[in-house]
LOGU-904577 format. One record per residue (C-alpha): residue in one letter; y, x, z. Coordinates in steps of 0.02 Angstrom, whole numbers, padded with zeros to 5 digits, always signed. Layout:
<recs>
AYXZ/...
</recs>
This chain:
<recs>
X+02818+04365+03196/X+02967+04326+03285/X+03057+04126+03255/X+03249+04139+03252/X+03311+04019+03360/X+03351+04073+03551/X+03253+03898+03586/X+03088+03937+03519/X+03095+04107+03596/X+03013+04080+03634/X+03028+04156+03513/X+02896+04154+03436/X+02975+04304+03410/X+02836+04391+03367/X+02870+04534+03257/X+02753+04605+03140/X+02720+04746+03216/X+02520+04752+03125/X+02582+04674+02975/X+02679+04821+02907/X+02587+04870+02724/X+02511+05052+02767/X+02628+05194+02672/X+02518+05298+02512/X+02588+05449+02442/X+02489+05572+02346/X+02536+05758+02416/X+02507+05917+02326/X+02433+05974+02470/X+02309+05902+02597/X+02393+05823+02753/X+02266+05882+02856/X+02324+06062+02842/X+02496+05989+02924/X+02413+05949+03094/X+02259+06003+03191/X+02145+05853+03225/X+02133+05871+03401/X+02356+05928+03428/X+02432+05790+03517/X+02558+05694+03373/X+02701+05783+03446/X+02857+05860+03357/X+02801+06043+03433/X+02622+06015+03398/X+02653+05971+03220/X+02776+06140+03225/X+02615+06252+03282/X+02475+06161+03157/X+02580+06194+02986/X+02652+06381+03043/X+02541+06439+02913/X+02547+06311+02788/X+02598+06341+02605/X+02768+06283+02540/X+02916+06251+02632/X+02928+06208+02831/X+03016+06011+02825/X+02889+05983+02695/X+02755+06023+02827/X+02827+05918+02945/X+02834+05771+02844/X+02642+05794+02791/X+02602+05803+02982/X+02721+05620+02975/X+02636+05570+02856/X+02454+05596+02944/X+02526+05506+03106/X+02595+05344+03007/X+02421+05308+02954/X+02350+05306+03145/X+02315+05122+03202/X+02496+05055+03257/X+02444+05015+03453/X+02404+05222+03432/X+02578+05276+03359/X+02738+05330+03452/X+02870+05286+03299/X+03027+05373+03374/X+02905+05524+03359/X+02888+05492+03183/X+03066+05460+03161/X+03106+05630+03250/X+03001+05738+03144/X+03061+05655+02982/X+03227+05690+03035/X+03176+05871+03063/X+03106+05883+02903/X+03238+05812+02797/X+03345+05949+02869/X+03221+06087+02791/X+03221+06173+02618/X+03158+06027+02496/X+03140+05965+02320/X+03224+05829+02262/X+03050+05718+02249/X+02993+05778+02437/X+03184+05723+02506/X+03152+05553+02421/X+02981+05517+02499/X+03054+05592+02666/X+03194+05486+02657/X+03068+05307+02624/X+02951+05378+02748/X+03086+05385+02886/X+03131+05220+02821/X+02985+05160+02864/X+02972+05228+03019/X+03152+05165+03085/X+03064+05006+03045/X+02919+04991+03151/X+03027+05079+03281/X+03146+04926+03280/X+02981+04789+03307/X+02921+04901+03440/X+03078+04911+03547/X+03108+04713+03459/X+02937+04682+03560/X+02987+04759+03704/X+03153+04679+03731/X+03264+04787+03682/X+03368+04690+03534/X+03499+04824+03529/X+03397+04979+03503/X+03308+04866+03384/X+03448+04821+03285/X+03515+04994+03265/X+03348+05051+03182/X+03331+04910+03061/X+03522+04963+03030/X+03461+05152+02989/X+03318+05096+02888/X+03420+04983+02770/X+03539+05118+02762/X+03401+05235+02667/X+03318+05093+02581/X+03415+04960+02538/X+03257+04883+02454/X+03153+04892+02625/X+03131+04687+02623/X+03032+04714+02808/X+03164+04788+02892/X+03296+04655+02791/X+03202+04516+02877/X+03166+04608+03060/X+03387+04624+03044/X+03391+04455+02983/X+03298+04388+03171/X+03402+04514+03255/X+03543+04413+03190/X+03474+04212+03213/X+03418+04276+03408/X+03608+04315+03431/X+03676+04177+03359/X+03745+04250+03204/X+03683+04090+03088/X+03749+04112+02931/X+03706+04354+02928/X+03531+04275+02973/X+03531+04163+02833/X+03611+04312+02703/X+03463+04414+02757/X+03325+04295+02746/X+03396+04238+02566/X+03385+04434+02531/X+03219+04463+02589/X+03154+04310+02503/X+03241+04394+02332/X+03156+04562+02364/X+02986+04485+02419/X+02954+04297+02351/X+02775+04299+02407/X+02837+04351+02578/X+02776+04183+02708/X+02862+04230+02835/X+03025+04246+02778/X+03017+04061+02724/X+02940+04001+02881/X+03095+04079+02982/X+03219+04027+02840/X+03147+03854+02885/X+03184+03859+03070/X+03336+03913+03050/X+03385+03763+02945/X+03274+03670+03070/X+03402+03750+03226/X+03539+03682+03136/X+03486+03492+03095/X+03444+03525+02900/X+03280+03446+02910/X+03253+03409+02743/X+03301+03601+02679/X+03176+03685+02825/X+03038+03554+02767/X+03058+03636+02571/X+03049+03820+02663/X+02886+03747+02760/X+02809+03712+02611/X+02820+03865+02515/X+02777+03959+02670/X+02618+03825+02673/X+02602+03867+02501/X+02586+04061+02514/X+02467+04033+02644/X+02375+03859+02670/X+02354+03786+02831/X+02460+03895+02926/X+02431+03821+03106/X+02627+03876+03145/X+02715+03805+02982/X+02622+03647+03005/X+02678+03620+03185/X+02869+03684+03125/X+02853+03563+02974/X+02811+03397+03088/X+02944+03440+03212/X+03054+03418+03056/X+02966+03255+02980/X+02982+03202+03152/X+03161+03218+03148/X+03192+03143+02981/X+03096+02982+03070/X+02936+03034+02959/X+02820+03002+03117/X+02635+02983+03035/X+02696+03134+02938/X+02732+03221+03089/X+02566+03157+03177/X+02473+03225+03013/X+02539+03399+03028/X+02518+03444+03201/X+02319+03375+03170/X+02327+03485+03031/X+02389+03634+03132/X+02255+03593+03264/X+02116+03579+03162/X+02162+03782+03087/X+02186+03808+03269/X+02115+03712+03374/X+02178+03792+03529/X+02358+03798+03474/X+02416+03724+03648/X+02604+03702+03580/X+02529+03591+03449/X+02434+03483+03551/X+02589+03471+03659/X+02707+03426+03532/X+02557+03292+03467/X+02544+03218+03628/X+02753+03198+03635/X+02733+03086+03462/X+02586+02985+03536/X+02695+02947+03680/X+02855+02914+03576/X+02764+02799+03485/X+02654+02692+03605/X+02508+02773+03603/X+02500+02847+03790/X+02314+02858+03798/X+02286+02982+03652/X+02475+03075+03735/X+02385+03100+03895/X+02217+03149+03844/X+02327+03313+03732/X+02429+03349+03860/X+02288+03365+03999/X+02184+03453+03843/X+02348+03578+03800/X+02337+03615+03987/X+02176+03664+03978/X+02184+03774+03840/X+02344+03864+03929/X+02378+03835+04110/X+02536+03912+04078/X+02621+03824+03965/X+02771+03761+04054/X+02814+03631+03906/X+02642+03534+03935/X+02679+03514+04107/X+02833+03448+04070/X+02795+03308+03923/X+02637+03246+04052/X+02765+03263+04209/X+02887+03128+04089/X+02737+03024+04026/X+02669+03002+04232/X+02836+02960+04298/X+02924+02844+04161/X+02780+02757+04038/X+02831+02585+04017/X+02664+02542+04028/X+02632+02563+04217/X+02432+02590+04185/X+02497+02771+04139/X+02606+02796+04282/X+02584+02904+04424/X+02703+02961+04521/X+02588+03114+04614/X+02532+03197+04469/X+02724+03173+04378/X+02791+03262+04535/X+02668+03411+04546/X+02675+03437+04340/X+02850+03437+04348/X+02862+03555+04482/X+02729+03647+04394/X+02838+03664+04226/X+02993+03716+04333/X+02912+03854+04423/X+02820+03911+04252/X+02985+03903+04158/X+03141+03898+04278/X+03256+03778+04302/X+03394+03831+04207/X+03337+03711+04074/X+03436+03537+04106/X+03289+03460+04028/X+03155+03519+04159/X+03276+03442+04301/X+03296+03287+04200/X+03102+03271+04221/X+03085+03321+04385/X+03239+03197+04447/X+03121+03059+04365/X+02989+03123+04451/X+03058+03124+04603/X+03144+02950+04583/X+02975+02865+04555/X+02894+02927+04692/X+03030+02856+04787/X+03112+03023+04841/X+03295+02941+04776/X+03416+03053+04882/X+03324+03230+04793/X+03321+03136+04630/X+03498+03109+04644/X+03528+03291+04695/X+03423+03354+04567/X+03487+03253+04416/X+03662+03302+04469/X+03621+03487+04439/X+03546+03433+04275/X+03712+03360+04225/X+03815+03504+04262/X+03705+03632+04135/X+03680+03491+03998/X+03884+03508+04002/X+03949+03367+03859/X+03881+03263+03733/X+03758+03129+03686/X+03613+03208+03808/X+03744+03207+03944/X+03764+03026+03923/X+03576+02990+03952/X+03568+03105+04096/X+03723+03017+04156/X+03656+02841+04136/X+03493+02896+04237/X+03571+02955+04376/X+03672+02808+04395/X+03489+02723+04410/X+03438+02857+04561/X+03607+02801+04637/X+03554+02625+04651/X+03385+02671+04701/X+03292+02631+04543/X+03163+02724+04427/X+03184+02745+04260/X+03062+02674+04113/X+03061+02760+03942/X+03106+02625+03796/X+02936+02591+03696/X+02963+02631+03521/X+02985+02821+03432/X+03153+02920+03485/X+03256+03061+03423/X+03376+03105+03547/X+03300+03194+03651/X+03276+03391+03579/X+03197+03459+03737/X+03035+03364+03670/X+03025+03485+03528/X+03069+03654+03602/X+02966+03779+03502/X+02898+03947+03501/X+02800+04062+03428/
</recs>
């Protein structure tokens, strides 16, 4: 499934492209006599397989659509689908086989959109789950793939419309509270995504990904043993949720406990040696622990160079860490550089400030120290995806 905000996308995104319930129809005659087993699942090779088939043409076609909708999803070209639905429609047909045309290129748009969603391409995506709506206003999947379309652009409060509709068209539907929730979470309504956590927890228990969303937001909300109990919830359904072990190991370190934050990092880092965001939190914990047992300034510098090269540096947050990095292994002139570039993307506000205050620190040829004690300020600590 895919998460809604454009800073999880991480995403997350994640459509459900083998979630999608399988379509059941009961035809007057068998679908096999629409398509040869061994034809390739092409418009023309559907043509030549129902030539001789009883009743009309588009009714044909839509039996050979049919057949193809029910291959394994990894096996299915949807457009194709889409095509020969559209072809069909256009035949000779009673009202009952337009209906079931109509809902099965419905359908189809659908999983079109979460393939081309998967693949990138938001736009293409968009204008299927647009079509698919269109012929079934009722389609709840393709309400909620519209209703991500709309949170990864930005469009807050159409996301939210859609996600309330899907909810009203499917209340057992998980996911649609789980994304409800990070929207609220995006915007700072902790409290609200923490009630959409727990139904989505409630439709289906232990969920290692509604756990981990739920204590970022009892972690907000200054819940921290909350927030520690939920991401060891969401690592003991998964124990090799990485992203969970990272975010674990950023509350151990926010509140004191930098033995059990370094031991999940390195552990997160194991699991994936990829995951720019691990690098990162054990890159800040190395360079600025108060307690100087925990510091060391050659492994901050080569995580945080790690998590920049894995992730970019586009991110003021990953130059923030690196600029600390730098500054206490006494490189103070790049520290300076760095955290200046830092300061230009954060642009205003209350991170700006920090990032300010720190580079005044490189300037005068200090380190910084991180304050002991739990913070909340800082929002690259809970970057999430999916």
């Amino acid at each position: 499934m895919r998460s809604v905000s454009a800073a999880f996308v991480i995403w997350l995104l994640t459509l459900s492209l083998l979630g999608g319930a399988q379509l059941s129809v009961s035809w007057a005659q068998d679908p096999s006599a629409a398509e040869n087993e061994d034809s390739e699942p092409t418009t023309e090779a559907a043509n030549a397989a129902t030539d001789d088939a009883p009743g009309p043409r588009g009714y044909a076609l839509l039996q050979a659509a049919h057949k193809l909708s029910l291959q394994p999803a990894d096996k299915v070209d949807y457009d194709e689908i889409v095509k020969m639905c559209e072809v069909g429609l256009s035949g000779d047909l009673s009202g009952e086989q337009e209906q079931y045309g109509n809902n099965l290129l419905a359908w189809a748009l659908n999983r079109a959109g979460e393939a081309k969603a998967a693949k990138g391409d938001e736009t293409g995506a968009f204008a299927d789950f647009q079509r698919a709506i269109s012929l079934k206003p009722d389609s709840w999947r393709a309400v909620h793939n519209r209703a991500v379309n709309f949170a990864v652009a930005g469009k807050s409060e159409e996301a939210m419309d859609d996600f309330n509709k899907t909810i009203e068209l499917n209340p057992k539907y998980a996911n649609a509270y789980f994304n409800r929730g990070e929207l609220h979470y995006d915007q700072g309504r902790y409290s609200h995504a923490i009630a959409d956590y727990n139904k989505a927890l409630e439709l289906t228990v232990n969920d290692s990904s509604a756990l981990n969303s739920r204590g970022h937001a009892y972690y907000q909300l200054g819940r921290y043993r909350d927030a520690l109990n939920d991401y060891s919830r969401a690592l003991r359904a998964d124990p090799r949720n990485a992203s969970a072990l990272t975010n674990r190991a950023d509350a151990y370190a926010d509140m004191g406990d930098f033995g059990r934050a370094a031991a999940d990092y390195r552990e997160a880092i194991r699991i994936d040696p990829k995951l720019g965001r691990a690098y990162l939190g054990a890159a800040w914990l190395s360079a600025t622990c108060p307690d100087r047992r925990f510091r060391n300034p050659a492994v901050a510098l080569e995580a945080a160079r790690k998590s920049v090269e894995l992730d970019g540096d586009k991110d003021y947050h990953y130059l923030d860490v690196l600029a600390a990095a730098l500054a206490d292994s006494g490189n103070f002139d790049e520290a300076v550089a760095t955290q200046s570039k830092a300061l230009e993307l954060a642009g205003t506000g209350e991170d700006a400030k920090l990032l300010r205050q720190r580079l005044e620190l490189y300037q005068k040829k200090q380190p910084y120290r991180s304050p002991a004690g739990p913070r909340t300020n800082n929002p690259a600590r809970f970057t999430r995806g999916r």
